[in-house]
C-alpha positions in Angstrom: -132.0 6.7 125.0 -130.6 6.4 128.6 -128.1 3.6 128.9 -127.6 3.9 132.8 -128.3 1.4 134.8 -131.5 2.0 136.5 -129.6 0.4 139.6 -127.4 3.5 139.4 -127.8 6.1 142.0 -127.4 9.7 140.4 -124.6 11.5 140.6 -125.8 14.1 142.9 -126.7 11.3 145.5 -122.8 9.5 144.9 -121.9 10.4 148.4 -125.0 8.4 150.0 -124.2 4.8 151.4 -126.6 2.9 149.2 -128.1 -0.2 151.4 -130.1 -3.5 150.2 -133.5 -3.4 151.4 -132.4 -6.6 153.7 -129.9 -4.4 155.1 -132.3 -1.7 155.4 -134.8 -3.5 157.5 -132.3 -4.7 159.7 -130.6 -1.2 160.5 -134.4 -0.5 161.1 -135.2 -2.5 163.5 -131.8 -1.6 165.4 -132.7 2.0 165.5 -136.5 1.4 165.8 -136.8 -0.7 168.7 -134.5 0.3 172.0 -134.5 -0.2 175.1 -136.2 2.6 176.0 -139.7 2.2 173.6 -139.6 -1.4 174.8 -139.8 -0.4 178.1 -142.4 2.2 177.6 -143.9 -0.8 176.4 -143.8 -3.2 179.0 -144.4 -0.4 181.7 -148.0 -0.6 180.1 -148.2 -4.1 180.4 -147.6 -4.3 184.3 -149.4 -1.3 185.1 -148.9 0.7 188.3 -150.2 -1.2 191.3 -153.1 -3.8 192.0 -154.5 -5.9 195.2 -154.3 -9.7 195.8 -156.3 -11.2 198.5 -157.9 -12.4 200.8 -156.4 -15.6 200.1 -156.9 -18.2 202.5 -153.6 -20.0 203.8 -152.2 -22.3 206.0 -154.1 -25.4 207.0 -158.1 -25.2 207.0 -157.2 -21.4 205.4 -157.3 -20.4 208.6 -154.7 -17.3 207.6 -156.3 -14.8 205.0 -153.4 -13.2 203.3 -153.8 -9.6 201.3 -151.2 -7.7 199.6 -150.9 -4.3 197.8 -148.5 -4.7 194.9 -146.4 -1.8 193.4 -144.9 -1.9 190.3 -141.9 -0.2 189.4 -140.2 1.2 186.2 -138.9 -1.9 184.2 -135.4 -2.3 183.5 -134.9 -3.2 179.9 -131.5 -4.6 178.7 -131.4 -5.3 174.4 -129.1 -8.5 172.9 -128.4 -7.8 170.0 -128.0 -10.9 167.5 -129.6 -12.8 165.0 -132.5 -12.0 167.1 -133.3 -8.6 168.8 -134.0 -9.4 172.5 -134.5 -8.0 175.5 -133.7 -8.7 179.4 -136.6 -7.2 181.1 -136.5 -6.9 185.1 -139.7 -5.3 186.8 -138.8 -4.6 190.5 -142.2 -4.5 193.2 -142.4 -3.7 196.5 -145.3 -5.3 198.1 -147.6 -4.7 201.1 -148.5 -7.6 202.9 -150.8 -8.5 205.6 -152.1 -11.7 207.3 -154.6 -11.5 209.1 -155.3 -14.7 211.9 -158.4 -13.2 213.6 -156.4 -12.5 217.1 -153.3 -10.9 214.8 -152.6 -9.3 212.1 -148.3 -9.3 211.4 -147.6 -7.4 208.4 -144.7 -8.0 206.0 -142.6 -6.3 203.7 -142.0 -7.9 200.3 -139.4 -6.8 197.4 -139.6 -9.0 194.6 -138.8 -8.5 190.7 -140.4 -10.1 187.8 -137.7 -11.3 185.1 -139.4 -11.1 181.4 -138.1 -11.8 177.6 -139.4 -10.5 175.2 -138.3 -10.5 171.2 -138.5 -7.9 168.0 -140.2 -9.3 165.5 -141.4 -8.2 162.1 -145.1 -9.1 160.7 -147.2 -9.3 157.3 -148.2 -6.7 156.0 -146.1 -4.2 157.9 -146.2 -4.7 161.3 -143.4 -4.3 164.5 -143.9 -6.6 167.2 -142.9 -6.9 170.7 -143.1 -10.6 171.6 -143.2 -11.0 175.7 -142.6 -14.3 177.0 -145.7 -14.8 179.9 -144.0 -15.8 183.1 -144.6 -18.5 185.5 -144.1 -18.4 189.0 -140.4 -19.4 188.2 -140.0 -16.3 187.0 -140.9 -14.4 189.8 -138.6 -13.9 192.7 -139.3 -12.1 196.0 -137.6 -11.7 199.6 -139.5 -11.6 202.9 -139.1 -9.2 206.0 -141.1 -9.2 209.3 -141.1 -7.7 212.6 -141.4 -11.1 214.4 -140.0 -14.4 214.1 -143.7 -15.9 214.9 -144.3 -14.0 211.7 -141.4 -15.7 210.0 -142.7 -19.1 211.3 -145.9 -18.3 209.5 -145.4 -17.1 206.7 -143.3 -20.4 205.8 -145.8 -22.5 207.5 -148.4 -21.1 205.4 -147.0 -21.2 202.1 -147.5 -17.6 201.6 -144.5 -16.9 199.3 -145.5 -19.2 196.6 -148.7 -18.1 196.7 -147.8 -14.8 195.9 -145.5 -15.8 193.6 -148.6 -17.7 191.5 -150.6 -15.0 192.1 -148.2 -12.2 190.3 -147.4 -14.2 187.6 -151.2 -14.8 186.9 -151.8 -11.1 186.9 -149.3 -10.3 184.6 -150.1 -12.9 181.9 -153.5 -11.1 182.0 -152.3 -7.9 181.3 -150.0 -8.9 178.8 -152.8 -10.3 176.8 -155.1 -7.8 177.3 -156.3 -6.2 174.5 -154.7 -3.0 175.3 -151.3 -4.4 175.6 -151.4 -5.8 172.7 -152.1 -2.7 170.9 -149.0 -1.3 173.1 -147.0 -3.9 171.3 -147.9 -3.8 167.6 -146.6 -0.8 165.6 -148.1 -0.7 162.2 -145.1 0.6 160.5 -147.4 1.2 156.8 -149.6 3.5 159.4 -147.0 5.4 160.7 -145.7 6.1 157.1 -149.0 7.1 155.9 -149.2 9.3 158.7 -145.4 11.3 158.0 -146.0 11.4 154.8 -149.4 12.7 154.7 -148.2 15.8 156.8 -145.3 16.8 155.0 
């Protein structure tokens, strides 16, 4: 009858570093989810470029703004604590027109959009990326135009906040579309089926 342990690794396998399964998961996760699958991630969340507009600004709406928004590469930065987290900055350059029947100044816009998101695990096996949605708080932009009657509009006409609701808006709606979610959730008992399956 065998007396070991059954907690006793063999002796061939002495020189492995034996781990709990606590410690296991969270070495995991660590490796798992970077920086770089996060922002592969988010990258499909924001998508590459949509169109806001005609909105009507300024008093009676008498300005009709449109913009062209273009979304860069995120830039993902990971905390790791008792939480894994992540500093996500989406830069855009924006395209902006207002048109006031007898002129048309057009503006250029930089802005970034600062996310969180969080690593989390789910029943029955699932890796998630939690993303915070933004608010207009969360979304910062800076304004350049040709002329200062341009300038004197666009602050007038309340243009920048606008904008600034009307990014944040748009990107709550593609972070809970269905296909970002999907982007999101890694269905780790899948992904072992699958590796094991062709081995």
């Amino acid at each position: 009858m065998d007396s070991s342990s059954p907690s006793e690794p063999p002796a061939a396998d002495a020189a492995l570093q034996y781990l709990s399964y606590e410690e296991f998961g969270r070495r995991f996760f660590e490796v798992a989810v970077t920086e770089k699958r996060v922002a592969d991630a988010i990258g499909a969340i924001a998508g590459e470029e949509f169109e806001m507009g005609p909105m009507g600004q300024g008093p009676g709406g008498i300005a009709k703004v449109t913009a062209r928004v273009k979304v860069q590469a995120p830039r993902v930065t990971r905390q790791v604590g008792r939480a894994i987290t992540f500093d996500i900055r989406i830069p855009l350059e924006i395209k902006m027109v207002v048109d006031l029947r007898i002129d048309k100044p057009r503006f250029q816009v930089f802005g970034e959009i600062a996310l969180t998101a969080t690593a989390r695990a789910a029943a029955p096996l699932l890796l998630i990326i939690d993303v915070d949605r933004p608010g207009p708080r969360d979304i910062s932009i800076h304004v350049t135009s040709g002329t200062l009657r341009a300038e004197v509009l666009r602050v007038l006409a309340g243009i920048d906040a606008e904008i600034k609701r009307f990014i944040a808006a748009h990107v709550v709606g593609e972070i809970d579309s269905l296909g970002a979610r999907q982007a999101r959730i890694i269905d780790i008992a899948t992904q072992i089926d699958a590796g094991w399956a062709g081995m």
